[in-house]
C-alpha positions, 0 to 999 in steps of 0.5 A, a space after each residue: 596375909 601377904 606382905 610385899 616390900 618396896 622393892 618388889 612394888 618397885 618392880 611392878 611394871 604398871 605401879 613404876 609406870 604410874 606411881 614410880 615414887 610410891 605416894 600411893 602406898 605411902 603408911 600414914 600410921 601415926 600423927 606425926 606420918 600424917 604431918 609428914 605427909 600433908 608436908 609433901 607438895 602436892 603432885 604435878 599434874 596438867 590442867 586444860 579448859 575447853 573453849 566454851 567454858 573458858 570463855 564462860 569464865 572470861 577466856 578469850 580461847 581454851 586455857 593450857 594446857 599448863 601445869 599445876 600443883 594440885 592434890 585434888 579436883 578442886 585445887 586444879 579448878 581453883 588454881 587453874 581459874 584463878 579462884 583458890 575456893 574453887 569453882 562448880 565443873 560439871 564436866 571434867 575428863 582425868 586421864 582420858 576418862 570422863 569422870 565425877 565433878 567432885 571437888 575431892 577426887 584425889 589427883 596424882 602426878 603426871 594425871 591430865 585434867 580437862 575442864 569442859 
């Protein structure tokens, strides 16, 4: 087994790139690491609607690009729409990607999401 300490993952060019605060290999050994964690606020991220499903949702025009606090999918839609108990997306782009529409798809700081 191989053990890599936080200064050696805070050197790693990518992980400084796209995880400079570690969230992402965060130890969540015990119950009270989990409270702590779940206390954390939930990562920055920049939502967007395109037009058609914006006026679908009442819009006049695209929505965004704005920033949201936002753990998950699911989260960002509700929020971004204005229904904290989410909203059925078909089409969402992460990070330039075309991804699943899953409510739980975790999200991270800085991802930029797009509802289509």
């Amino acid at each position: 087994m191989t053990t890599i300490d936080e200064a050696r993952l805070r050197r790693d060019p990518l992980l400084a790139a796209f995880d400079p605060e570690l969230d992402s290999v965060r130890n969540v050994n015990s119950p009270a690491d989990y409270r702590a964690a779940r206390a954390l606020p939930a990562p920055e991220v920049t939502v967007g609607v395109a037009s058609s499903l914006a006026a679908a949702a009442g819009h006049a025009g695209p929505i965004g690009p704005r920033t949201v606090r936002a753990a998950t999918l699911r989260a960002a839609a509700g929020l971004t729409f204005g229904r904290p108990g989410g909203l059925v997306v078909t089409s969402v782009v992460l990070n330039g990607d075309q991804v699943t529409s899953d409510g739980e798809t975790p999200l991270a700081a800085g991802d930029v999401v797009i509802f289509a």
